[in-house]
DRENROFI-795486 format. One record per residue: x, y, z of N, C-alpha, C, CB in turn; residue number from 1; residue in one letter; chain. Coordinates in nm, 4 decimals. Glycine has a CB too. Example, Ala and Ser with C-alpha at 12.3 -4.5 7.8 and 13.67 -1.06 7.14 Angstrom:
<atoms>
n.u|n.v|n.w|ca.u|ca.v|ca.w|c.u|c.v|c.w|cb.u|cb.v|cb.w|nr|rest|kette
1.3190|-0.5690|0.7800|1.2300|-0.4500|0.7800|1.3200|-0.3300|0.7800|1.1308|-0.4473|0.9046|1|A|A .
1.2850|-0.2250|0.7080|1.3670|-0.1060|0.7140|1.2900|0.0030|0.7870|1.4084|-0.0598|0.5725|2|S|A .
</atoms>
This chain:
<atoms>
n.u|n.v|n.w|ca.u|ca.v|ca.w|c.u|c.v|c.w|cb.u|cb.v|cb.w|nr|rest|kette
2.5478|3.3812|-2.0099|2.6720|3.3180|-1.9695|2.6812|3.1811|-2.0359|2.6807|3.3059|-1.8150|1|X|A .
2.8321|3.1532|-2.1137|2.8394|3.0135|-2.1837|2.9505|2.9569|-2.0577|2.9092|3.0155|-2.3795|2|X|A .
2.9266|2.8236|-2.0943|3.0066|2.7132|-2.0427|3.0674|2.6118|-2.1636|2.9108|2.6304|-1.9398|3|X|A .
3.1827|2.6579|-2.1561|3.2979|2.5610|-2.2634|3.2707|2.4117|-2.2278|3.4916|2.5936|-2.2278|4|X|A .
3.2293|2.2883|-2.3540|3.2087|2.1369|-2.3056|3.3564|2.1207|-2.4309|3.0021|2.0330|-2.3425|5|X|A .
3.4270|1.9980|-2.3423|3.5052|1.9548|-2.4723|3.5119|1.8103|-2.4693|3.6563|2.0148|-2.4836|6|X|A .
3.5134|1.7581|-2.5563|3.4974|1.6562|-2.6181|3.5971|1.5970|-2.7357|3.3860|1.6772|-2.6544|7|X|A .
3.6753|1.4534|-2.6789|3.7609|1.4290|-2.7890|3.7418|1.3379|-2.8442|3.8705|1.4245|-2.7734|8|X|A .
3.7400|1.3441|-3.0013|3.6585|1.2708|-3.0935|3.7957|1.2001|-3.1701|3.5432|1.3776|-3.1967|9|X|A .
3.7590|1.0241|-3.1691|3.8569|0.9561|-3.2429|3.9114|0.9699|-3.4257|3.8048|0.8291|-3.2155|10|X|A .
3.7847|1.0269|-3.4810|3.8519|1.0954|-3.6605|3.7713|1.1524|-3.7126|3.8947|0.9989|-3.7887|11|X|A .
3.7538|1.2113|-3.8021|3.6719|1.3172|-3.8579|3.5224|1.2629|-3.8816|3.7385|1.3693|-3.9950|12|X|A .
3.5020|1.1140|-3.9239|3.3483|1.1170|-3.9663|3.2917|1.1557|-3.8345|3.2799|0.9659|-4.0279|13|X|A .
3.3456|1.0806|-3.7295|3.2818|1.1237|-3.5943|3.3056|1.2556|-3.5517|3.3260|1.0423|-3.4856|14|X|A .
3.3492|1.3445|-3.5919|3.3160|1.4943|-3.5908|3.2392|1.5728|-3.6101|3.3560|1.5412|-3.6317|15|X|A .
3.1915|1.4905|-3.7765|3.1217|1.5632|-3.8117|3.0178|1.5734|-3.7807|3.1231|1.5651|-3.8882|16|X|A .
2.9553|1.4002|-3.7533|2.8830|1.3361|-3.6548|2.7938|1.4390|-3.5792|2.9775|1.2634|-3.5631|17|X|A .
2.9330|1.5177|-3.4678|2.9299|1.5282|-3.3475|2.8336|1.6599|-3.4060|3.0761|1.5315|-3.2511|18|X|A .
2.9140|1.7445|-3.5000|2.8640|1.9029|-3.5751|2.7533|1.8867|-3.6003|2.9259|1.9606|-3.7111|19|X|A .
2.6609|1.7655|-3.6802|2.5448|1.7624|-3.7070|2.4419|1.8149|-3.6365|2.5276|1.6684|-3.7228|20|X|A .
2.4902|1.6987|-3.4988|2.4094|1.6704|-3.4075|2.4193|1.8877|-3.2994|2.4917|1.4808|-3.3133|21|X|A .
2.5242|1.8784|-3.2951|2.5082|2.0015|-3.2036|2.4050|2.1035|-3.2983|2.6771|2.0800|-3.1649|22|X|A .
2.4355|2.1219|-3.4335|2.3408|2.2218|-3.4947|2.2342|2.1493|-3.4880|2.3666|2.2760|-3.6350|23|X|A .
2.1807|2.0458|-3.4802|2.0407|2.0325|-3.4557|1.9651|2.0941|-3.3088|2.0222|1.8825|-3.4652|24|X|A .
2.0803|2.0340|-3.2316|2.0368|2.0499|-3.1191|2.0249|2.2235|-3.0833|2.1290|1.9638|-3.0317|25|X|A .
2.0668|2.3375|-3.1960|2.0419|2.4684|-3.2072|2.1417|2.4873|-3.1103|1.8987|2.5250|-3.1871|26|X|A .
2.2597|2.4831|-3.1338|2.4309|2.5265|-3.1361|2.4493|2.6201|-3.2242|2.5392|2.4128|-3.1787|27|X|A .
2.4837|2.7131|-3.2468|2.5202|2.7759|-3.3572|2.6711|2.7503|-3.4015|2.4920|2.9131|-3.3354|28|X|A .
2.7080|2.7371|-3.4910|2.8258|2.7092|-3.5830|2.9539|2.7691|-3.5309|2.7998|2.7653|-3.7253|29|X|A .
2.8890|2.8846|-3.5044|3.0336|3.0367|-3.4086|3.0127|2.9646|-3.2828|2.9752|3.2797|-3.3801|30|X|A .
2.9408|2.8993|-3.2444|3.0132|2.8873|-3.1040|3.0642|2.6936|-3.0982|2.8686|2.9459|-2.9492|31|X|A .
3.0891|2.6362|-3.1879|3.1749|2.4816|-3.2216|3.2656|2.5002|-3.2743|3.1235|2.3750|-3.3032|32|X|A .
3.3640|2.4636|-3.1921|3.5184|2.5038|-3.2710|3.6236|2.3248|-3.2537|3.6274|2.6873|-3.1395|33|X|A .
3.6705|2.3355|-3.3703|3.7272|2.1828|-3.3724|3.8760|2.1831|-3.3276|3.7187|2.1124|-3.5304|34|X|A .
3.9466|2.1605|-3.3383|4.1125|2.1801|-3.3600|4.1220|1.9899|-3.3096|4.2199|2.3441|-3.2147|35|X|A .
4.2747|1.9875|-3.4670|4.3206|1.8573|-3.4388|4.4582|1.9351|-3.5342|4.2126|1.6932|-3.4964|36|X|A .
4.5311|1.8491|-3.4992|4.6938|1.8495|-3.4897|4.6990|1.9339|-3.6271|4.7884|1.6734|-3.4900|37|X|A .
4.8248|1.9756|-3.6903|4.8760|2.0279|-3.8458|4.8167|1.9342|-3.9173|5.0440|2.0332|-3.8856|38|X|A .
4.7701|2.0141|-4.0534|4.7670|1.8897|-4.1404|4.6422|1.8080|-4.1807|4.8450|1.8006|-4.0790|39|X|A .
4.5870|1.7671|-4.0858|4.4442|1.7063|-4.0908|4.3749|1.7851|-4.1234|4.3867|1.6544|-3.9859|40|X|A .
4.3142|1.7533|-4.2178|4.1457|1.7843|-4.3054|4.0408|1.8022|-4.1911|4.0769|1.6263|-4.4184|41|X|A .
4.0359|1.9277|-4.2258|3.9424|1.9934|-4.1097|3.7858|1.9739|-4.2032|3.9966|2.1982|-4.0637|42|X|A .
3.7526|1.9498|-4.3546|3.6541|1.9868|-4.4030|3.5046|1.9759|-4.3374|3.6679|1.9340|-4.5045|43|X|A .
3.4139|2.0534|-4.3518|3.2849|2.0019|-4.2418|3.2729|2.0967|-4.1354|3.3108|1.8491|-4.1621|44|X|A .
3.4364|2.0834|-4.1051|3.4265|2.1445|-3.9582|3.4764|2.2204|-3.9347|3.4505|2.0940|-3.8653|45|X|A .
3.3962|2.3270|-3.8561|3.3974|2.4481|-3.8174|3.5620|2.4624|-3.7465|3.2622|2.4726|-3.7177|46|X|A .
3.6636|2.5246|-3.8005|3.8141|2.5063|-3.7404|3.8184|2.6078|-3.6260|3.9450|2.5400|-3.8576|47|X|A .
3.8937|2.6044|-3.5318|3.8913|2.7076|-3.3772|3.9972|2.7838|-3.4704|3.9574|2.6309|-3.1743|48|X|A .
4.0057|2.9489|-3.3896|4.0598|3.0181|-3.4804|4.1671|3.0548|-3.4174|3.9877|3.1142|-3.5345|49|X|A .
4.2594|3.1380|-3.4354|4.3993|3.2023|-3.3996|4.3943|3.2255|-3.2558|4.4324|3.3445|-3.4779|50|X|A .
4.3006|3.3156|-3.1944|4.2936|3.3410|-3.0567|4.2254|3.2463|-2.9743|4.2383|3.4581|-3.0370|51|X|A .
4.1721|3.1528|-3.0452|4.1268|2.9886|-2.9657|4.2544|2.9048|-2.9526|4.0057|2.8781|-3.0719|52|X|A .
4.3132|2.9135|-3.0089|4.4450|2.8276|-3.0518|4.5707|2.8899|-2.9908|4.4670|2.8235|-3.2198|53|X|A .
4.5781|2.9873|-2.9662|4.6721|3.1029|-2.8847|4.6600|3.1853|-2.7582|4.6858|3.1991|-2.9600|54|X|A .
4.7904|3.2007|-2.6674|4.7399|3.2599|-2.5649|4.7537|3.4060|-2.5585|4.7889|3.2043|-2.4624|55|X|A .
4.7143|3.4526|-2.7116|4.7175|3.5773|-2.7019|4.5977|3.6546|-2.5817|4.7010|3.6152|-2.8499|56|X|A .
4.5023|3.6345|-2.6057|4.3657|3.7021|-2.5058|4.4620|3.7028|-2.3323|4.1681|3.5460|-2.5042|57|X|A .
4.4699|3.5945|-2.2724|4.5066|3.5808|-2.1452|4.6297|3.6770|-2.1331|4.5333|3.4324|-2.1100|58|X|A .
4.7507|3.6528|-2.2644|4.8447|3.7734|-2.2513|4.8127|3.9162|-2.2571|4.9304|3.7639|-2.3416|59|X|A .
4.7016|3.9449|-2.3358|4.6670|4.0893|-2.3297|4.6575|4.1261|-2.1879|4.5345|4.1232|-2.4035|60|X|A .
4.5226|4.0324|-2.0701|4.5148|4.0552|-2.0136|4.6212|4.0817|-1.8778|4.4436|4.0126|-2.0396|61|X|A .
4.6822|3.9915|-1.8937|4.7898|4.0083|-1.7853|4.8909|4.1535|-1.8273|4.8921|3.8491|-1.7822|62|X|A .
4.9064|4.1834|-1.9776|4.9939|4.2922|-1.9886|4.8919|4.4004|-1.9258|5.0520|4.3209|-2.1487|63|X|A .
4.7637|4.3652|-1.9947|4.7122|4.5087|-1.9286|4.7570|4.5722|-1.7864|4.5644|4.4959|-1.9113|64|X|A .
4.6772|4.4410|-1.7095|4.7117|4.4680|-1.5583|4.8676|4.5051|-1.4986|4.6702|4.3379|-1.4874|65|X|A .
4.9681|4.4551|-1.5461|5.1002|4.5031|-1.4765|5.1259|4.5877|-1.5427|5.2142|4.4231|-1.4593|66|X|A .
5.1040|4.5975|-1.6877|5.1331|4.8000|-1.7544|5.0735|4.8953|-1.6457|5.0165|4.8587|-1.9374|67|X|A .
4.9444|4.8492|-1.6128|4.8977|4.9763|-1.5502|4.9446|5.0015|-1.4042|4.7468|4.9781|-1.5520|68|X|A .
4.9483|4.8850|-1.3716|5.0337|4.8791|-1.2337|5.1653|4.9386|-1.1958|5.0601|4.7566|-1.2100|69|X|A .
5.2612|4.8991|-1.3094|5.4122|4.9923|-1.3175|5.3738|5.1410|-1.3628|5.5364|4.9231|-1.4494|70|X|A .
5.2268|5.1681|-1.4940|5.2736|5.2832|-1.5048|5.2232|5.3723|-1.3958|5.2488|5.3270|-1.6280|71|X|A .
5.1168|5.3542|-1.3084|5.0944|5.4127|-1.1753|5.1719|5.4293|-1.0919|5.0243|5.3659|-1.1161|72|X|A .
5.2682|5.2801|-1.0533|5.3889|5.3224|-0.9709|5.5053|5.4313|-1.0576|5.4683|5.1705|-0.9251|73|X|A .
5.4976|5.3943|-1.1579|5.6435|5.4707|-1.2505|5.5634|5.6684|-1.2102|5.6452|5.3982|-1.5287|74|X|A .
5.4363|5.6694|-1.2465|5.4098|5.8412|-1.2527|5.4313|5.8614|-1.1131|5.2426|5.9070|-1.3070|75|X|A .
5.3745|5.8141|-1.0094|5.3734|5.8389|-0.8889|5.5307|5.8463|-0.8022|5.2804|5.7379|-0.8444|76|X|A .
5.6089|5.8138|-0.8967|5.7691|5.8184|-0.9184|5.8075|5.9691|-0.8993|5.8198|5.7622|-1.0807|77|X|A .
5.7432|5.9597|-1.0485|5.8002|6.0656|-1.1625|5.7515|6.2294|-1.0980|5.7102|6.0264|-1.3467|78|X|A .
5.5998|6.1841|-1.0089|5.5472|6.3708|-0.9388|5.5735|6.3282|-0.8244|5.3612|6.4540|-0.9453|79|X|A .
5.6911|6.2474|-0.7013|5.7339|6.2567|-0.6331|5.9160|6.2880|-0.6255|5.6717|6.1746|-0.5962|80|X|A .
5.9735|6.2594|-0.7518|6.0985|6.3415|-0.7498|6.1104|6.4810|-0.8619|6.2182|6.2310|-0.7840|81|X|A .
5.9950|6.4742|-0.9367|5.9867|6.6376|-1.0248|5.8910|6.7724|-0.9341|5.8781|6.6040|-1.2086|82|X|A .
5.8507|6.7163|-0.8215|5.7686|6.8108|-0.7989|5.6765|6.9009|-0.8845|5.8307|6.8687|-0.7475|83|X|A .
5.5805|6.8587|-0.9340|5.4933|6.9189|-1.0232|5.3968|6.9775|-0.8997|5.4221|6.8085|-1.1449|84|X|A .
5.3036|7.0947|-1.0140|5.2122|7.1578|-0.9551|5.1040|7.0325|-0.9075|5.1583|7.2732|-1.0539|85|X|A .
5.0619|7.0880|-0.7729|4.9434|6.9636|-0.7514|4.8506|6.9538|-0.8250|4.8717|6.9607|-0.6388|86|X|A .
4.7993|7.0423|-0.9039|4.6615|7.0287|-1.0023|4.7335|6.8977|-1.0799|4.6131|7.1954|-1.1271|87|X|A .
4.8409|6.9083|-1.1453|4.8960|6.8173|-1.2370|4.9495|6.6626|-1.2070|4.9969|6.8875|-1.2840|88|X|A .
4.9144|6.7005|-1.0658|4.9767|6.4944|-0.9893|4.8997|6.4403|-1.0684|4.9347|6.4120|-0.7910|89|X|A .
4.7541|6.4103|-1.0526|4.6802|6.2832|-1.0718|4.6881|6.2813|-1.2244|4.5213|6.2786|-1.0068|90|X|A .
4.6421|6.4230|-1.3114|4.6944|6.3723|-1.4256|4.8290|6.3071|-1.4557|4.6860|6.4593|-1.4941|91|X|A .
4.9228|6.3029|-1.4507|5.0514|6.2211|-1.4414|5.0254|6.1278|-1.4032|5.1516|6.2551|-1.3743|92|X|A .
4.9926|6.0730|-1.2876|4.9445|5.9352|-1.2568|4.8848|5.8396|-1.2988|4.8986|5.9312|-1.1954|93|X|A .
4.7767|5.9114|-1.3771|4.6714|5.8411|-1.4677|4.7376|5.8153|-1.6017|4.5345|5.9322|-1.4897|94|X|A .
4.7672|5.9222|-1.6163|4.8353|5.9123|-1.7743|4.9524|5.8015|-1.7688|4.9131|6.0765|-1.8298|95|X|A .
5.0277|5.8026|-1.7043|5.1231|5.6814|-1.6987|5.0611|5.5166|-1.6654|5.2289|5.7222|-1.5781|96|X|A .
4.9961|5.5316|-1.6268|4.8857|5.4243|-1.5658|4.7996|5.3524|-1.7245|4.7448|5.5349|-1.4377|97|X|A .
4.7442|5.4675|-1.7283|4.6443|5.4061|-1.9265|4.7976|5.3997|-1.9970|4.4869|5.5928|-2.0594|98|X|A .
4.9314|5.4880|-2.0114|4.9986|5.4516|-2.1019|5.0513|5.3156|-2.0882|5.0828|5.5375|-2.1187|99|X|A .
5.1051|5.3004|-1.9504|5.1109|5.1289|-1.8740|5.0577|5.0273|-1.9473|5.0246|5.1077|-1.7344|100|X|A .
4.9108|5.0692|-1.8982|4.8688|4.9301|-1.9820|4.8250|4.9181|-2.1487|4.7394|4.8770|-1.9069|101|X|A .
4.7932|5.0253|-2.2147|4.8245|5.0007|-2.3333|4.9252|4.9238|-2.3765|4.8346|5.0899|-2.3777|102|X|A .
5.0826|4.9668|-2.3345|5.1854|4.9273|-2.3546|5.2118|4.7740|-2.3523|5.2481|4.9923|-2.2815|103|X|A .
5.1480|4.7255|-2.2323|5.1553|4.6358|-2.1669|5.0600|4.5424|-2.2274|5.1438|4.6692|-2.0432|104|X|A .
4.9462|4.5758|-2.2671|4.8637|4.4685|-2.3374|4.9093|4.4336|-2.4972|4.7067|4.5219|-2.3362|105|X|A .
4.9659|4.5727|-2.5738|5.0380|4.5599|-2.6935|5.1186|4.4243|-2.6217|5.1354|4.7124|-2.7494|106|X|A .
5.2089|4.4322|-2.5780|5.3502|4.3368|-2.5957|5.2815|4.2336|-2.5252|5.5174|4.3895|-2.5207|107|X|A .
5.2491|4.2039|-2.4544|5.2008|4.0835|-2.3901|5.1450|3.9924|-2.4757|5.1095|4.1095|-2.2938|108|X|A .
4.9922|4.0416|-2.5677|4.9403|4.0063|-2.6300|5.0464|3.9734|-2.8088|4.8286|4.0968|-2.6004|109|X|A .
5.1487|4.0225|-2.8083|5.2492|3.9538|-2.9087|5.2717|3.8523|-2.8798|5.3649|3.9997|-2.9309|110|X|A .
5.3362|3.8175|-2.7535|5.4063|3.7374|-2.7080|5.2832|3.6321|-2.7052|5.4860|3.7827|-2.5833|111|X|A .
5.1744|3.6292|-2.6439|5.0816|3.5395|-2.6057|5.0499|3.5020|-2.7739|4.9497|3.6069|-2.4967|112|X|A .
5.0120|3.5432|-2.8308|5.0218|3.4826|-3.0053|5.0991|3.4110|-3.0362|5.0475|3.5635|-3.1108|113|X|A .
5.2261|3.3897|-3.0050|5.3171|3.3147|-3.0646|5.3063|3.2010|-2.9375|5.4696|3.3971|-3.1021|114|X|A .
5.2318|3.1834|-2.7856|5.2544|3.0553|-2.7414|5.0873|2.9898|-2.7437|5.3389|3.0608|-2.5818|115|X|A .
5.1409|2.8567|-2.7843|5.0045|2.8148|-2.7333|4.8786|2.8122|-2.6632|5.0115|2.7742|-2.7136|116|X|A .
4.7717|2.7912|-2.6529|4.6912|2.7998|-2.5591|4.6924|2.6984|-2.3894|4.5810|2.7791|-2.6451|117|X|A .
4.7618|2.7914|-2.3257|4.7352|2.7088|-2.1762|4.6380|2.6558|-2.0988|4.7638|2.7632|-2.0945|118|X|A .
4.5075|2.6818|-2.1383|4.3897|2.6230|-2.1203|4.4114|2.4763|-2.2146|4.2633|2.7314|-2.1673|119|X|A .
4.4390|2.4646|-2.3238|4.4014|2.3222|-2.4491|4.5011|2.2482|-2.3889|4.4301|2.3410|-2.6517|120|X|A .
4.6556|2.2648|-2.3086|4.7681|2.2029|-2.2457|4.7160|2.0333|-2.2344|4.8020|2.2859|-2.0862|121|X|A .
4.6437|2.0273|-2.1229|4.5938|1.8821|-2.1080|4.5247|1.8136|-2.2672|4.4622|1.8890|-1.9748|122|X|A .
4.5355|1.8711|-2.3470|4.4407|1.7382|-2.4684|4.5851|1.7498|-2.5608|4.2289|1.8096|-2.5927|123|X|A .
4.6477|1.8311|-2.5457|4.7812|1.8497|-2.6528|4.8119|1.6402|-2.7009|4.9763|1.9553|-2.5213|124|X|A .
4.8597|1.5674|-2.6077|4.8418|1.4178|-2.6508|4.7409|1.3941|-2.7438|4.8111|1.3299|-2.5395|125|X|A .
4.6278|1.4062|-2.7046|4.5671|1.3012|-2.7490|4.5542|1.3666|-2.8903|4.4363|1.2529|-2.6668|126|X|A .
4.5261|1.5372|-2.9005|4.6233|1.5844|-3.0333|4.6856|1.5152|-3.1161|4.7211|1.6498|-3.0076|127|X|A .
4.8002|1.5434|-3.0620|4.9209|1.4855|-3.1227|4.9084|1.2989|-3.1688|5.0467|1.5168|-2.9969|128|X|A .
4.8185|1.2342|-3.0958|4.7732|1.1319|-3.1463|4.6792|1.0952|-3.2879|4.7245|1.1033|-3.0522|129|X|A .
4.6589|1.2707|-3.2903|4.5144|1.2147|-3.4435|4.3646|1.2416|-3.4066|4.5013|1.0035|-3.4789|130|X|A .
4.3650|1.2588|-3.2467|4.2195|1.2844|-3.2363|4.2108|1.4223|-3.2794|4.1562|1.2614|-3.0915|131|X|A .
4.0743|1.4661|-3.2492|4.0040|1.5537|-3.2674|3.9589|1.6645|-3.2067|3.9459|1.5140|-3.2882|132|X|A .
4.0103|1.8150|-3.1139|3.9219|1.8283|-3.0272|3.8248|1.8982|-3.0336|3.9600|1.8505|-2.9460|133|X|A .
3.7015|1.8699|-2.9847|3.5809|1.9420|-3.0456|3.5612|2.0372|-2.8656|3.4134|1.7980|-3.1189|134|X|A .
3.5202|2.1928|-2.8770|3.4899|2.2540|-2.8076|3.3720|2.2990|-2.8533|3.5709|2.3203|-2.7777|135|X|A .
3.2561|2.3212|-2.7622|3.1575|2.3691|-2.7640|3.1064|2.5032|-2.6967|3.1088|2.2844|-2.7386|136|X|A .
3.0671|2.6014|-2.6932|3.0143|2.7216|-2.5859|2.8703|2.7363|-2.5918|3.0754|2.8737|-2.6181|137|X|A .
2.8265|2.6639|-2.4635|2.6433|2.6020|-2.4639|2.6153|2.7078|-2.3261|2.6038|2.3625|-2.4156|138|X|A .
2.5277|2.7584|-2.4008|2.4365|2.8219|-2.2402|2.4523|2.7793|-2.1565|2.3054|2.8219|-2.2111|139|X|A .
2.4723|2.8313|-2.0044|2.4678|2.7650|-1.9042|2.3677|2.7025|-1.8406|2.5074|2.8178|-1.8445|140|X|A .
2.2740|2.7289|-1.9065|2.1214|2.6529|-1.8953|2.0755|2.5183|-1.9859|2.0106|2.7660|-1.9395|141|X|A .
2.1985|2.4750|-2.0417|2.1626|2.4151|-2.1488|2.2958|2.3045|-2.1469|2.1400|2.5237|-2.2802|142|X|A .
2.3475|2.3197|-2.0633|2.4618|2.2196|-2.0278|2.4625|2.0773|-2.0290|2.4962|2.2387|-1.9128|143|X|A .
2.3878|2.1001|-1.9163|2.3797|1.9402|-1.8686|2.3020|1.8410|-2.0067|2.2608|1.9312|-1.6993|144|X|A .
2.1816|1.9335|-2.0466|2.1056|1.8873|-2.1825|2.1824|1.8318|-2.2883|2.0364|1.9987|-2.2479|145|X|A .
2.2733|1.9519|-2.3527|2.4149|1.8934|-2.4342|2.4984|1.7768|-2.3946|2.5191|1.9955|-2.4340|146|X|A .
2.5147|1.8124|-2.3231|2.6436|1.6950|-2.2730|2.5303|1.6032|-2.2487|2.7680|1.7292|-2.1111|147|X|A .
2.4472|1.5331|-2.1996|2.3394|1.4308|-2.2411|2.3857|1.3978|-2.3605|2.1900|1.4766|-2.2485|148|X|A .
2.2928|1.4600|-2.4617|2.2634|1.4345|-2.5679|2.3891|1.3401|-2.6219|2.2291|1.5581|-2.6338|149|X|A .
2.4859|1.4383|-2.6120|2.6541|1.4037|-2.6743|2.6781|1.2550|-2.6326|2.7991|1.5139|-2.5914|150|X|A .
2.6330|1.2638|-2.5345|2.7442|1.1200|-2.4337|2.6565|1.0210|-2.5318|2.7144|1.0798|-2.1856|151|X|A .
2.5204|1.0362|-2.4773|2.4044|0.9375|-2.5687|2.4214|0.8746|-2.7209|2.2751|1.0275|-2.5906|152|X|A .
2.4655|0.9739|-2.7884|2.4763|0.9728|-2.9454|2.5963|0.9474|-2.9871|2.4405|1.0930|-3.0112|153|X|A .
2.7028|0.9743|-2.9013|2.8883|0.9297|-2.9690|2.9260|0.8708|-2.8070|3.0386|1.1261|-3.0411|154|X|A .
2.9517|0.7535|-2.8406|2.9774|0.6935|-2.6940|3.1024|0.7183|-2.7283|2.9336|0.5342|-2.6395|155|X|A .
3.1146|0.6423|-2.8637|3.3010|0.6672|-2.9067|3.4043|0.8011|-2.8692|3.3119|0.6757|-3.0819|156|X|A .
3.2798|0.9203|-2.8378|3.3925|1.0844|-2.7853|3.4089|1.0522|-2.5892|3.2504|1.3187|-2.8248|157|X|A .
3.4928|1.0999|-2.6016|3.5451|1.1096|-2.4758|3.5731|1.2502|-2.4229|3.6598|1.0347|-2.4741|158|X|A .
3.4415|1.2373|-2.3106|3.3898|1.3394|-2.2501|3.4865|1.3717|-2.1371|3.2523|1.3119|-2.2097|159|X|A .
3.5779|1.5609|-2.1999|3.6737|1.5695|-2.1208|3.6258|1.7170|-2.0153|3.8168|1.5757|-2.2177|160|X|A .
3.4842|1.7088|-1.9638|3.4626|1.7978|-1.8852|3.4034|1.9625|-1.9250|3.5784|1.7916|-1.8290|161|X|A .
3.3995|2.0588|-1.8594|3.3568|2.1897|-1.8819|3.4870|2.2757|-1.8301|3.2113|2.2218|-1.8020|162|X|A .
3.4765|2.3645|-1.8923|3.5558|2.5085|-1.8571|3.4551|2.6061|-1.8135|3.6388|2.5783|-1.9902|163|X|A .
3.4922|2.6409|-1.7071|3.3782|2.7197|-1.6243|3.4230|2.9079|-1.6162|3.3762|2.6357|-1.4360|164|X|A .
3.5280|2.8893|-1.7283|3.5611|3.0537|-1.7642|3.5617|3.1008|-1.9350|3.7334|3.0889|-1.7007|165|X|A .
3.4755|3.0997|-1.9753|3.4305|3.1402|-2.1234|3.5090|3.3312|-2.1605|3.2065|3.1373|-2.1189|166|X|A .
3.6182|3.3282|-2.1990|3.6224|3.4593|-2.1978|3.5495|3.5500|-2.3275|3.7639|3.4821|-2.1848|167|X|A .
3.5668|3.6346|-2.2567|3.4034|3.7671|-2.3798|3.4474|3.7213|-2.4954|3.4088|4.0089|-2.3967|168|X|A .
3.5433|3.7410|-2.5637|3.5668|3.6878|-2.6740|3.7032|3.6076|-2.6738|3.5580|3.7887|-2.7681|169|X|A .
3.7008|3.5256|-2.7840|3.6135|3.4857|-2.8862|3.5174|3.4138|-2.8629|3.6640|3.4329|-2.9712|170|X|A .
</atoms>
């Protein structure tokens, strides 16, 4: 289990700074992700990627769940005014149910691509100011150690807490 640390860093040398220090400290590279506004020279640093940066993942999930939800209610519809053979209810049920949420995670997860990430909401300022934001995904055994280290070595980042929901991917 990881625990998201983020950290907002005033300009790139102190980024990189920050990158050094986490791969020493045996961070691996895939799990430091940077993001700062359009435009800025990411070089050095490891950039957060499309589904870090987007709320596609959270939209999948929510389409999943109400696809499958309508398509369970929609079949359970559909073999209460067609009268089908009973062997054939639950298949209908099910089948509308997985088609549900397929459906439902397709379009959701469009839509969630094209909006921002609602988790990053609170640093969007200081963004838009020029900083830096550096995210980390540190063992949960290894937390408190990191964030030490960090505070110790860049007084200049400004330590903006943990996210205590790491989703499977990315």
């Amino acid at each position: 289990m990881r625990r998201r640390l983020y950290f907002i860093m005033p300009d790139l040398a102190s980024a990189r700074r920050m990158m050094d220090d986490l791969l020493l400290a045996r961070i691996e590279e895939r799990h430091i992700h940077f993001l700062a506004r359009r435009g800025t020279s990411m070089d050095g640093l490891h950039e957060a990627n499309h589904l870090q940066k987007s709320d596609l993942v959270h939209g999948a999930q929510v389409g999943l769940a109400l696809g499958a939800l309508l398509g369970v209610i929609l079949g359970a519809v559909v073999v209460m005014t067609m009268g089908s053979e009973d062997r054939f209810q639950i298949v209908i049920v099910l089948g509308s149910g997985l088609a549900g949420a397929l459906f439902g995670a397709w379009v959701s997860s469009m839509v969630g691509s094209a909006v921002p990430n609602s988790r990053l909401k609170q640093f969007s300022q200081a963004i838009d100011e020029g900083k830096i934001l550096m995210m980390a995904d540190v063992p949960q055994h290894r937390v408190n150690e990191v964030r030490e280290l960090l505070n110790t070595q860049h007084p200049e980042a400004e330590d903006r807490g943990i996210d205590p929901h790491i989703p499977a991917f990315p």
